[in-house]
Each structure stands twice: as structure tokens, then as C-alpha cells.
C-alpha positions in Angstrom: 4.6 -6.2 -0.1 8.2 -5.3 0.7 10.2 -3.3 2.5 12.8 -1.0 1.2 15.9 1.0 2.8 14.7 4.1 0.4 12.8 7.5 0.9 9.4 8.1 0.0 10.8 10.4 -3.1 13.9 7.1 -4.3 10.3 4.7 -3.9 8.9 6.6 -6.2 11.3 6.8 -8.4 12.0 3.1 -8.1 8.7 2.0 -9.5 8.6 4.7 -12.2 7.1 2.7 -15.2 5.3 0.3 -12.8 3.0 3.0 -11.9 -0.3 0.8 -12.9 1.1 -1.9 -11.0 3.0 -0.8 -8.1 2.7 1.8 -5.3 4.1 3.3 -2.1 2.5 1.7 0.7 3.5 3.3 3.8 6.5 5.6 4.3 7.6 4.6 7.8 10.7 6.8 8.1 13.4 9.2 5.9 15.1 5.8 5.3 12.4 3.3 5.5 9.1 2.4 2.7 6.9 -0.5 2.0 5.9 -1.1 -1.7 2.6 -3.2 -2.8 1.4 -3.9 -5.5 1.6 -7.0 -8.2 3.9 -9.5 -7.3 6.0 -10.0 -10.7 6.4 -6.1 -10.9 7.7 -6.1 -6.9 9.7 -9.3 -7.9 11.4 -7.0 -10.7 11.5 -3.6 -8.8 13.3 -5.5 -6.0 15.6 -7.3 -7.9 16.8 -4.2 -9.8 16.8 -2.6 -6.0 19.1 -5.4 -4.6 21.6 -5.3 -7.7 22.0 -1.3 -7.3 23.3 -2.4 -3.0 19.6 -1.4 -1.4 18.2 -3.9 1.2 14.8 -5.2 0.4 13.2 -7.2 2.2 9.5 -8.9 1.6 6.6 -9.0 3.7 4.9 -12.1 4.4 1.2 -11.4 3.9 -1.9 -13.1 2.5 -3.1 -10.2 1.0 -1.4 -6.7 0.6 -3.3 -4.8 2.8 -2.3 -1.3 1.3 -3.2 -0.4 -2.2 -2.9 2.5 -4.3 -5.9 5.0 -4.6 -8.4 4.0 -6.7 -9.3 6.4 -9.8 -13.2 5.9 -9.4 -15.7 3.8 -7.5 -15.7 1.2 -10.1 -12.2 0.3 -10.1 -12.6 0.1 -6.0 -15.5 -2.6 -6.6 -13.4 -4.8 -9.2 -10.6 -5.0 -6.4 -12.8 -5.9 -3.8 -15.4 -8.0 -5.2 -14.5 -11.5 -3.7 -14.0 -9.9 -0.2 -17.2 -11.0 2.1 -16.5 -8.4 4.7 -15.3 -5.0 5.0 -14.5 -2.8 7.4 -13.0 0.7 6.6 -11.6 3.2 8.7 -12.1 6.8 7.4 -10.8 8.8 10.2 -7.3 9.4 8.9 -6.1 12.0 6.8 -3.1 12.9 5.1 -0.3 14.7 6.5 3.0 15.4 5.3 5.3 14.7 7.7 8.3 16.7 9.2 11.6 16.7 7.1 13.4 17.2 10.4 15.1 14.3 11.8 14.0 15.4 15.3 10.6 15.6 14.9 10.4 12.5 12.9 12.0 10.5 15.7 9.5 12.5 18.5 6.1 11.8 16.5 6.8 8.6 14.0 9.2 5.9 16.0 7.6 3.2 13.7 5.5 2.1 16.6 2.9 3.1 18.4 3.5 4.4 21.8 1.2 2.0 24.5 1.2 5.3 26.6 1.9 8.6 26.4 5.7 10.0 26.9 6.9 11.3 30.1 7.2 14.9 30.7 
């Protein structure tokens, strides 16, 4: 996994051709997105990345913990096969997030808030 100083719509662009291999992990800001995926197609996305001035920056993890959506229930068995215990989470849906700067800041800091804002 890595971090890169790119939008989700640049990201996306980035690992054109790597599509199979490669995907946009979490899109944490306008300016900020994680990539995942197989490690010699990262290696080479982020080195073309670096040469073009973008900061990258990899993420130390045993394994990537975000993945790209699987096509069918088979391909979602393959990838977890060796695993011995699973726990899933299927509470969150997918929302697109504001394209104004203000909002973004208000509802996605990066972090989350330990309590609620004050009024």
C-alpha cells in the first residue's frame, strides 16, 4: 500500500493499465489517496509517480488490508483462502463525498473525531 499526494480521479488515472493489479484504496482527502494492490505494479506506478515530482510514500503493512472489489464470489474465496479468520463489517455504504473544500474539512479531517464537535 502507498500513499499518494493525488485525487481520487489523477489515482485513477495513474494505475491505468494496472487495473487487474492495482486499485484505489481509500481516498482520504482532494489531495490525498492510498493505492493497494501487487507490489511490483505499486513499485512501478510509484516510481513513475515520483519521477513526474508527486510524493509517494509507502505503507508499512503485513497485508494490504484494502482490496479492489471482487467480480464474483469465487474470485473473493481464491483471495482469502489461507486466512483462518474473518471478520467483515457490512455496515458501510458508499457515498460520494463533497467536492467543496469546506465540507470536506467539516466531515472528513482524516481522523476520527473521539467526541463530537462543539456547538
Amino acid at each position: 500500500m502507498a500513499l499518494v499526494e493525488i485525487s481520487h480521479e489523477e489515482a485513477l488515472q495513474a494505475i491505468t493499465g494496472y487495473e487487474d493489479r492495482l486499485s484505489v484504496a481509500a481516498s482520504n482527502s482532494p489531495t490525498s489517496t492510498v493505492l493497494s494492490g501487487e507490489p511490483a505494479a505499486l513499485r512501478e506506478t510509484l516510481e513513475r509517480l515520483e519521477q513526474e515530482g508527486i510524493y509517494c510514500h509507502h505503507v508499512k503493512v503485513d497485508v494490504a488490508s484494502h482490496k479492489r472489489e471482487f467480480k464474483n464470489a469465487a474470485e473473493f474465496a481464491e483471495y482469502l483462502k489461507n486466512e483462518k479468520t474473518l471478520i467483515f463489517d457490512g455496515t458501510e455504504q458508499r457515498t460520494q463525498r463533497p467536492s467543496d473544500d469546506e465540507a470536506q474539512k467539516d466531515k472528513y479531517s482524516g481522523k476520527k473525531r473521539a467526541t463530537p464537535p462543539k456547538p
